[in-house]
C-alpha positions in Angstrom: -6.4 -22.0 -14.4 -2.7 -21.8 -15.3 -0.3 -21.9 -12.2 1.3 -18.5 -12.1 4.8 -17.6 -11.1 6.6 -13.9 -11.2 8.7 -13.3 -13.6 11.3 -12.1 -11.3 11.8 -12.6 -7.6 10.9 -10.1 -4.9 11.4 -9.5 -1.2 11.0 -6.6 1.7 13.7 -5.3 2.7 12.5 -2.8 4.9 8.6 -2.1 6.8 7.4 0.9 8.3 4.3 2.4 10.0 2.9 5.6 11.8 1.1 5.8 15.4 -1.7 4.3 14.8 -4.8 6.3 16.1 -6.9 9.7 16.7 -4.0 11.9 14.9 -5.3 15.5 15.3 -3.4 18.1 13.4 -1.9 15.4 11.5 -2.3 15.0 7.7 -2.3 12.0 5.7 1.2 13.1 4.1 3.0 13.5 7.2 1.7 10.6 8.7 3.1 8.7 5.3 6.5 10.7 6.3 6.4 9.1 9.6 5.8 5.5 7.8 8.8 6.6 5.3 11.5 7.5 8.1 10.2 4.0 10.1 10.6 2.2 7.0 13.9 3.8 6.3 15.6 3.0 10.0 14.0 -0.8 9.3 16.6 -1.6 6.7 19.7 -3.5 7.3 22.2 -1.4 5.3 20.5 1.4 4.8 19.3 2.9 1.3 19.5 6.1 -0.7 16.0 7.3 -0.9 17.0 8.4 -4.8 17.5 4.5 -5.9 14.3 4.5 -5.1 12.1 4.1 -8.6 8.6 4.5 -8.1 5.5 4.8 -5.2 2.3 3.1 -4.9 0.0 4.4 -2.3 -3.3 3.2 -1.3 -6.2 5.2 -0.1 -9.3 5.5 -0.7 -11.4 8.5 0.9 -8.5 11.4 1.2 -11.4 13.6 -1.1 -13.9 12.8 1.6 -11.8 12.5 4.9 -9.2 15.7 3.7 -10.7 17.3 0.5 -7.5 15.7 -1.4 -7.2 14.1 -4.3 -4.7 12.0 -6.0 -3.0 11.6 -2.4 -0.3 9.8 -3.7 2.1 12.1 -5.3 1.8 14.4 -2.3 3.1 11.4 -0.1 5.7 11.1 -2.7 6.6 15.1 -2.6 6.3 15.4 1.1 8.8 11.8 1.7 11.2 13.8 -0.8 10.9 11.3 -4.1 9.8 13.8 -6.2 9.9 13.2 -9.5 9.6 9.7 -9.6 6.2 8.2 -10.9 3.4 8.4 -8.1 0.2 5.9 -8.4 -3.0 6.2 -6.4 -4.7 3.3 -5.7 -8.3 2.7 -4.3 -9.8 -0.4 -3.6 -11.6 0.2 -0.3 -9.9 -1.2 2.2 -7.6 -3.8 0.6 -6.2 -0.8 -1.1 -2.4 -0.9 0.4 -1.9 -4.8 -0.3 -3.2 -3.8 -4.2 -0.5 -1.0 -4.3 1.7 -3.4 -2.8 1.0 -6.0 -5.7 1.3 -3.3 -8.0 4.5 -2.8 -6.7 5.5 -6.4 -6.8 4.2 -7.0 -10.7 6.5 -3.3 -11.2 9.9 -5.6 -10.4 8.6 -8.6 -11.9 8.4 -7.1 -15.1 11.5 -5.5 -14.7 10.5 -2.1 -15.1 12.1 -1.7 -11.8 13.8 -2.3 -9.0 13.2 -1.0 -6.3 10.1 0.8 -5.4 8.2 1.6 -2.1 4.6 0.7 -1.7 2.0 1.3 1.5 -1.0 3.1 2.1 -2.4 6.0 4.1 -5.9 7.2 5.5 -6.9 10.8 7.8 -10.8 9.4 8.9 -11.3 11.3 11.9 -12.1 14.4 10.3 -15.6 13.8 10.1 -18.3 12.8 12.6 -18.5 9.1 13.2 -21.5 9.0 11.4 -20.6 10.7 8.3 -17.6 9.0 8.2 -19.9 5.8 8.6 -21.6 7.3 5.2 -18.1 7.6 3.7 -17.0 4.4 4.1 -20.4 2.5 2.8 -19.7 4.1 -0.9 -17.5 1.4 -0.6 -20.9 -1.5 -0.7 -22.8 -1.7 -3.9 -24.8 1.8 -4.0 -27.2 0.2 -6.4 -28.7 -2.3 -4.5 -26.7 -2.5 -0.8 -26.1 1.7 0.1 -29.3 3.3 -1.5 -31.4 0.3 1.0 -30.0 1.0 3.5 -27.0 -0.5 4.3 -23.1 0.3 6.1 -20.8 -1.7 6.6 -21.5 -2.6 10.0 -25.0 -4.3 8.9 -23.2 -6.0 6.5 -21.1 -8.1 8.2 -24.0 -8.9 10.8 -26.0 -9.9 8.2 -23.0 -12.1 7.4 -22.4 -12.9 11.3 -26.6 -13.7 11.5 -25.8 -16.5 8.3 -22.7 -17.9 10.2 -24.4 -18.1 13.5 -27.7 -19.7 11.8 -25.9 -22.0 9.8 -23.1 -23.1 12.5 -24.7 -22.2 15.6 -21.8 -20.0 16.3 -22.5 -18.1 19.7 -21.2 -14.1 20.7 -19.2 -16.1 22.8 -17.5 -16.9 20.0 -17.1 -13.8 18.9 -16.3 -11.9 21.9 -13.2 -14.7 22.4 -11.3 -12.7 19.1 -11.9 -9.4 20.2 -10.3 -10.5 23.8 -7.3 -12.0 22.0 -6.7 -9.1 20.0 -7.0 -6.6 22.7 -4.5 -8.6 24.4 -1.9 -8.5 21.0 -2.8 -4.7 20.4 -1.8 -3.7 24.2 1.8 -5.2 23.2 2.2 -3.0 19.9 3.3 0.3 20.7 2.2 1.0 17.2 -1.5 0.2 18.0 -4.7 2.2 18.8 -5.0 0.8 21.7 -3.3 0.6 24.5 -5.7 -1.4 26.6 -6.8 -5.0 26.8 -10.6 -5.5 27.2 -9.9 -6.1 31.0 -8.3 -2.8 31.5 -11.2 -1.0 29.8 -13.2 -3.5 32.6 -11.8 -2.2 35.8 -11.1 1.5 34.0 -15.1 1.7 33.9 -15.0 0.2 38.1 -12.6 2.5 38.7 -14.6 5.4 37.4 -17.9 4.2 39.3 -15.9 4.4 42.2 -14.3 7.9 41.4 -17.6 9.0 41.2 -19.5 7.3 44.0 -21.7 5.4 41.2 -23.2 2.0 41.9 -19.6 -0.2 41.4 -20.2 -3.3 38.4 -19.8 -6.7 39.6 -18.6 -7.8 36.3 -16.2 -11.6 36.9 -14.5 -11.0 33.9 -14.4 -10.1 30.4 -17.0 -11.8 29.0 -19.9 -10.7 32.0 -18.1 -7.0 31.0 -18.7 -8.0 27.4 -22.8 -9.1 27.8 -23.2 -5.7 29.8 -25.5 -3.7 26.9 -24.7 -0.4 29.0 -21.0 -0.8 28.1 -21.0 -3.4 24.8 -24.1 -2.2 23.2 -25.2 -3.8 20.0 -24.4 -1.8 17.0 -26.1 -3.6 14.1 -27.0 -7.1 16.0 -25.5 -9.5 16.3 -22.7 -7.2 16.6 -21.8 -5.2 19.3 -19.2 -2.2 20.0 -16.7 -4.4 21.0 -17.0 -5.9 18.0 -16.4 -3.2 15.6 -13.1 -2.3 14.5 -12.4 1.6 15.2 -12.1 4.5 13.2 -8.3 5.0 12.7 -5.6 7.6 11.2 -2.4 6.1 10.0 0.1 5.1 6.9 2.2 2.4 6.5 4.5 1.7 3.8 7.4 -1.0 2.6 10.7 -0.9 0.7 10.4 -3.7 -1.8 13.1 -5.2 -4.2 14.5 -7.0 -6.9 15.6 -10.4 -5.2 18.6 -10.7 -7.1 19.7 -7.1 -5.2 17.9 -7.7 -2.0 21.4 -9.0 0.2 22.7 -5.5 -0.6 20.2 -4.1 2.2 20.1 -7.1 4.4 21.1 -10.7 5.6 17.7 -11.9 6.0 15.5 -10.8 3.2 11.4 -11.3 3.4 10.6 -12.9 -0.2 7.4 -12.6 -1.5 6.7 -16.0 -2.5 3.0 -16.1 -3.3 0.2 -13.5 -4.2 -3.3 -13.9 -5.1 -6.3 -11.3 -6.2 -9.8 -11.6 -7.0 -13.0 -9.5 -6.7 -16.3 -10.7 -5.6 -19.9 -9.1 -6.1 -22.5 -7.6 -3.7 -24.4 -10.2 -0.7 -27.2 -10.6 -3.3 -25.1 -13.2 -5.4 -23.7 -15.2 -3.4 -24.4 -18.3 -3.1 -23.7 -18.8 0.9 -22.6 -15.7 3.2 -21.0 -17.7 5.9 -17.7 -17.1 3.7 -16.3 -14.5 1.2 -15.4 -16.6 -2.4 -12.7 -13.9 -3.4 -10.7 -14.7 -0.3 -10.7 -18.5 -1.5 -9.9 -17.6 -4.7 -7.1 -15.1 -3.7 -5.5 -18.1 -1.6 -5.8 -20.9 -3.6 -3.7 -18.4 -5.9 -1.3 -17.7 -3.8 -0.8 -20.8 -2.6 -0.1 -22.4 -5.6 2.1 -19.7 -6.7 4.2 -20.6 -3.8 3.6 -24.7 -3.3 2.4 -24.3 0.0 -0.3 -25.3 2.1 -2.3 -23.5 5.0 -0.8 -26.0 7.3 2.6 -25.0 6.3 1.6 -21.4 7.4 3.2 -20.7 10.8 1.5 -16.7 11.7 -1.0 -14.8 9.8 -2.4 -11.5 9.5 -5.7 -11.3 8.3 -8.8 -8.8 8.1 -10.8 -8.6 11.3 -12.0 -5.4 10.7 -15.5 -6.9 13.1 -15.0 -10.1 14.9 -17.0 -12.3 12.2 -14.8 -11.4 9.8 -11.6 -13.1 11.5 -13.7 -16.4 11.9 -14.6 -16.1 8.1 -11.1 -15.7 7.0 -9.6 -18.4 8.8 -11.4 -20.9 7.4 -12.0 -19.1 3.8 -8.4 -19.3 3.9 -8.1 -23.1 4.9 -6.4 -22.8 8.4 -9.5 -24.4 9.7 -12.8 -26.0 9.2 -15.9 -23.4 8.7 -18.4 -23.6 11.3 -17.4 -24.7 15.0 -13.9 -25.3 14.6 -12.6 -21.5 13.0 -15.7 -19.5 15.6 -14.2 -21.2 18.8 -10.2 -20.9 17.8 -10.1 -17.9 19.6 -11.9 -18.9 22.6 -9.4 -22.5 22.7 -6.3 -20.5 22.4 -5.5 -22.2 19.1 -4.7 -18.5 17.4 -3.2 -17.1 20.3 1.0 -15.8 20.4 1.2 -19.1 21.6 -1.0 -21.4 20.0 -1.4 -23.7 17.2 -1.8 -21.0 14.4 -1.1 -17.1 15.7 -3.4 -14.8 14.1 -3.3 -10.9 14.3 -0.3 -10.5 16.9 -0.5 -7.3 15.9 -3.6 -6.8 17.7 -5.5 -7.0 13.9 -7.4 -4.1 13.0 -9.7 -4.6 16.1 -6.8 -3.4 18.2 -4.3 -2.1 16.3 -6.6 0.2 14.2 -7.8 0.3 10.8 -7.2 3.4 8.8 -8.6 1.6 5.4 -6.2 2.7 3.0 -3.4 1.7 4.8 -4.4 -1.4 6.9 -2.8 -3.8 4.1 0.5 -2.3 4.5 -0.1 -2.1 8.9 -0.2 -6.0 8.0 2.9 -6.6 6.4 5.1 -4.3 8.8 3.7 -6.3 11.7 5.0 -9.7 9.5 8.3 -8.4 8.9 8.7 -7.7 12.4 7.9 -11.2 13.3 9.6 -12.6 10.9 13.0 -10.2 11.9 12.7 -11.2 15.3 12.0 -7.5 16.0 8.4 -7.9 17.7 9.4 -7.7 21.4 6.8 -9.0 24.0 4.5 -10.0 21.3 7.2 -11.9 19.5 5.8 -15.9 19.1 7.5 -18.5 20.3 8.1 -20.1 17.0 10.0 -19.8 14.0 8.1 -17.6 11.7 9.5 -18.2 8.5 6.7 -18.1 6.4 3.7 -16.4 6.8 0.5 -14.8 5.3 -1.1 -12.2 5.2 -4.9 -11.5 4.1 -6.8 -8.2 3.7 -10.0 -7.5 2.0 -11.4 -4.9 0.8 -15.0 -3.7 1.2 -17.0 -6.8 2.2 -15.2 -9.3 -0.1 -15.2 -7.4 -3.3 -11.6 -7.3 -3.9 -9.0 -9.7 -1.3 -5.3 -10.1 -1.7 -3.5 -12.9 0.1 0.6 -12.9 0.0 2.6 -15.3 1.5 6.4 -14.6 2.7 9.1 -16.7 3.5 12.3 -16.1 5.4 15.3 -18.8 3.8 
């Protein structure tokens, strides 16, 4: 395969996001307003909203979730960029980061230069289970929907190969969700607002209140093995697991790198992306790891001549707890098996460990409206990268970074890597 390089640099300039969360009365197009006016106050110098040249937006069930199609030139109306040209884009939930490559290869070429990209999603306007039925159109409906399967059961079927193969324990798993509850309760951006401990002595406090036998739970992890409170939802996965349903947009200002001073002194360049698709479980060879993410690194590594060690923070797609132990060794910051299940639990991705991973609180924590969860990622990247992150700022200097989203169960992934000169 050719080493591929853009034609033309490109860098953030500005990042934005809405509340994250349950968002009653709220459509997808005004939460992509609030993204927009974020986005806006996030840049340097300011700009004039009519430089800029065109809008990506990813979503990918506004004609399920809010009977709307085409969702992306209302966001465009609605944020007052009317008539530039509008572009939907669905691919599940790596739909923002493809918008956001679209709007990367849009300067590249030199069509333009400067254009906003993001995503949005309204999901809690159906019942949890037909919203459950919503997002598994997103599986193969030949051979994975019509048998049977959401999303949930498959990634335990993937958690069920990882454990079998690795001996991986819940323990394991239970360690990320604890660490990302922990990140989340720092973003005031997030879902939610509680660490797994808090949700702990909420539910003793509430036994109490009510004159209930009290829980003896030590800590998280007895709280976490309690089947009352954590019960499984497709084993081996359990609620605590499971990323939650989630309203939200988010959205970024990107630009040609020749102009990006103009906005600000400290640019974000896009240095690396990468893309590729995969195909349903059945033809796999191994489902302890998703092959598009390795392929969508390897790509973006190259474009960028860096390695995974050279990586110093990374967002990447933990929409269930398996699924951040997958992608942290599909994407080479360590070894499959023992080493990337028990990071979490040996503080190695912490804010202050070896390798930070989701100090956002990942979309365990912070949320995961699919259509805009790619875009979540970057803001949370810029912010780190800015210095802007307050108590969830890391300790280090995170000049280059990473960010990794997939869409469906691993058949489309983009990884993008950013660096901060």
């Amino acid at each position: 395969m050719n080493k591929r390089k853009l034609g033309r640099g490109v860098a953030v300039v500005g990042a934005g996001m809405s509340k994250y969360g349950v968002r009653t009365g709220v459509s997808n197009r005004e939460m992509f307003v609030e993204a927009f006016k974020h986005m806006m106050a996030s840049v340097d110098r300011g700009v004039d909203p009519k430089d800029i040249e065109a809008n990506y937006v990813g979503c990918c069930g506004a004609w399920n979730w809010e009977s709307q199609a085409g969702i992306g030139k209302w966001c465009t109306d609605w944020a007052g960029l009317v008539p530039i040209p509008s572009t939907t884009v669905d691919n599940a939930c790596a739909s923002a980061s493809v918008a956001i490559r679209q709007g990367i290869i849009g300067i590249a070429s030199g069509l333009y230069d400067i254009v906003l990209a993001g995503g949005v999603e309204k999901m809690s306007t159906l019942p949890t289970n037909e919203t459950t039925l919503v997002l598994a159109t997103g599986a193969d409906m030949a051979w994975e929907t019509y048998a049977g399967f959401t999303f949930p059961g498959l990634y335990a079927t993937m958690a069920t190969a990882y454990m079998n193969e690795y001996g991986t324990t819940s323990e394991d798993l239970m360690a990320v969700a604890i660490k990302n509850h922990d990140n989340g309760v720092l973003n005031p951006m997030a879902q939610f607002g509680q660490t797994i401990r808090d949700v702990m002595n909420a539910r003793i406090a509430k036994a109490k209140e009510k004159g209930q036998p009290v829980p003896s739970w030590a800590d998280e992890m007895e709280f976490l093995h309690d089947s009352a409170f954590n019960p499984v939802v497709a084993w081996p996965l359990k609620l605590f697991d499971c990323c939650p349903i989630t309203d939200g947009a988010a959205c970024v200002l990107l630009v040609a790198e020749e102009i990006a001073k103009d906005f600000t002194d400290t640019p974000i360049y896009i240095i690396g992306t990468g893309q590729a698709s995969g195909g349903a479980l059945h033809d796999r060879e191994s489902l302890t790891s998703i092959p598009a993410a390795q392929i969508a690194a390897r790509q973006a590594y190259e474009m960028a001549g860096v390695s995974p060690q050279d990586i110093k923070i990374a967002e990447v797609h933990d929409c269930f707890t398996i699924a951040e132990v997958m992608a942290i060794s599909d994407i080479g910051f360590f070894k499959p098996g023992k080493e990337a299940a028990t990071a979490a639990a040996e503080g190695k991705t912490h804010r202050d460990g070896v390798k930070p991973i989701n100090t956002s609180g990942g979309l365990k924590s912070k949320g995961h409206p699919v259509g805009a969860t790619g875009a979540g990622m970057v803001v949370e990247i810029f912010e780190q990268m800015k210095g802007h992150a307050g108590p969830r700022q890391v300790p280090i200097d995170a000049n280059l970074t990473l960010t990794h989203n997939v869409g469906a169960h691993g058949t489309t992934v983009v990884v993008q890597i950013y660096e901060r000169r």
